[in-house]
C-alpha positions in Angstrom: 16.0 51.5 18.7 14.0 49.3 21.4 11.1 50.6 20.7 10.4 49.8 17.0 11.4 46.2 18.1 8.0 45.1 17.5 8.6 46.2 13.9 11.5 43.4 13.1 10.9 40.3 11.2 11.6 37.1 13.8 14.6 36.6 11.5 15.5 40.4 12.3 14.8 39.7 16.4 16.9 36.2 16.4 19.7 37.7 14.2 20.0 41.1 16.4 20.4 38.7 19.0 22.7 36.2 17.4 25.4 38.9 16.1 25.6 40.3 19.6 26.1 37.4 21.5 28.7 35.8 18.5 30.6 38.8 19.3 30.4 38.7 23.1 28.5 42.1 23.5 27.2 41.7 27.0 23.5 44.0 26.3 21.0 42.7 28.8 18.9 45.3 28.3 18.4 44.4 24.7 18.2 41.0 24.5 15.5 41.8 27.8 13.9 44.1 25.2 14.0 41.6 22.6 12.7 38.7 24.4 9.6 41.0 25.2 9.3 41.6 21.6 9.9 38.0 20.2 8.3 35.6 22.8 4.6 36.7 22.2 5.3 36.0 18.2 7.5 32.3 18.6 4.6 30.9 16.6 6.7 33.2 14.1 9.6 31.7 14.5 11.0 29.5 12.1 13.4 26.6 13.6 16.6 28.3 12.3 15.2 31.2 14.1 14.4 29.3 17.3 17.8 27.8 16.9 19.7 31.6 16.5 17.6 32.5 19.8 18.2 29.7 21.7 21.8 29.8 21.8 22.6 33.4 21.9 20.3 33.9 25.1 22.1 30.8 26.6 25.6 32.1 25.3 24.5 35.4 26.8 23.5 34.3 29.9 20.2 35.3 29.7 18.1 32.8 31.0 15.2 34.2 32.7 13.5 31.5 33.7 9.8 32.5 32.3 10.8 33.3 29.0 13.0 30.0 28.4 9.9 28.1 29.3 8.3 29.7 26.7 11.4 29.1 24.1 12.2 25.6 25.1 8.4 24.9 24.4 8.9 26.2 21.2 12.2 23.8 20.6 10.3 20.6 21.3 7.4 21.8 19.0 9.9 22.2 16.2 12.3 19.4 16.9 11.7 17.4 14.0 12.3 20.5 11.5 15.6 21.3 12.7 19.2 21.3 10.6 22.1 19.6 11.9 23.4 23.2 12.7 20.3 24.4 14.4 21.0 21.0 16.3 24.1 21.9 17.4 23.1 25.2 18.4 20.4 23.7 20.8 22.7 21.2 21.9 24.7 23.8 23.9 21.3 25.5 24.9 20.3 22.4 26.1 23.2 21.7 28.2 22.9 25.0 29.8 19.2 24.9 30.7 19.7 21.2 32.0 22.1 22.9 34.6 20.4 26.6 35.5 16.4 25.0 35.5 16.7 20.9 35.1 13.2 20.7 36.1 12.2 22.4 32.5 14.5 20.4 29.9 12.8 17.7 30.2 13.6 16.1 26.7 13.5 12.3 26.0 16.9 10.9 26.1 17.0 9.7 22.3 16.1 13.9 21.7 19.3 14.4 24.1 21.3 12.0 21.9 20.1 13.7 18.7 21.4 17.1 20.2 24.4 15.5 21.4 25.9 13.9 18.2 24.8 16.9 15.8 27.2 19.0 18.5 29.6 16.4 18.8 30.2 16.0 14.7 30.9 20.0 14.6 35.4 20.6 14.8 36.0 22.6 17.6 36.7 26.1 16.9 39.5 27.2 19.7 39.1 30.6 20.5 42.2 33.2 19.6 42.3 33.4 23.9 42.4 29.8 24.1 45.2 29.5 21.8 46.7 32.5 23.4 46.6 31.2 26.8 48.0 27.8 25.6 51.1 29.6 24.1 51.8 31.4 27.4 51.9 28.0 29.0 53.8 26.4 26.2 56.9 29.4 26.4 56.8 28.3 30.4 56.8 24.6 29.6 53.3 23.7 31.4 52.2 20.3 29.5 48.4 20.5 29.0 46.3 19.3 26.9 45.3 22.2 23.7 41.7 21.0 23.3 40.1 18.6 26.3 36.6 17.6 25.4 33.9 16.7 27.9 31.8 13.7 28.3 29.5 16.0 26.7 31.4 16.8 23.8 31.8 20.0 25.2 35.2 21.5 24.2 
């Protein structure tokens, strides 16, 4: 329950987290509860943790502007310790915050190529309504493209 939040591990908080947002569980109040619960305690917070964080509050939308400063500080302290995965992961958190609050990602452009090609070197993973939707418009003979990627890399 919420309240014993302050009870789990920061792998405990960033997996909670990470499972409902891979599954596309919309809970703002939990992930509000959580972020109360981890933010204080980043110093915590391993990178892979950070990483698991980072994305599923970006993935879930939740993005509340005082908090992310607080995470994204976090990120830039831990930069150098991250995985290629934890890379990619903050690649698409990265994108996200340079759109919603550009005046807080600033990160040094070599950082944003780092982010970029760790992203970039992951095969994109369609989603079973991606492929669905490209089947509907394959049986009614719309030519498209199955899997456009982005300047970005974004897919």
């Amino acid at each position: 329950s919420v309240p014993r939040l302050a009870e789990f591990k920061p792998q405990e908080l960033s997996i909670t987290v990470w499972a409902f947002a891979t599954a596309g569980v919309m809970a703002p109040e939990l992930f509000d509860a959580i972020a109360t619960a981890a933010l204080p305690r980043l110093g915590e917070f391993d990178s892979q943790n950070v990483a698991n964080t980072a994305w599923s509050f970006a993935c879930a939308g939740c993005l509340v502007l005082d908090r992310i400063a607080t995470l994204f500080d976090r990120v830039i302290e831990l930069f150098s310790t991250f995985e290629a995965i934890d890379l990619s992961q903050l690649y698409q958190f990265w994108l996200l915050m340079s759109i919603e609050h550009p005046d807080l990602c600033q990160v040094e452009p070599q950082l944003q190529e780092r982010l970029r090609r760790a992203y970039t070197k992951t095969t994109p993973r369609p989603s079973r309504l991606q492929r669905d939707v490209s089947a509907v418009l394959c049986r009614l003979g719309w030519t498209h493209e199955f899997e456009y990627v982005t300047e970005e890399g974004i897919s």
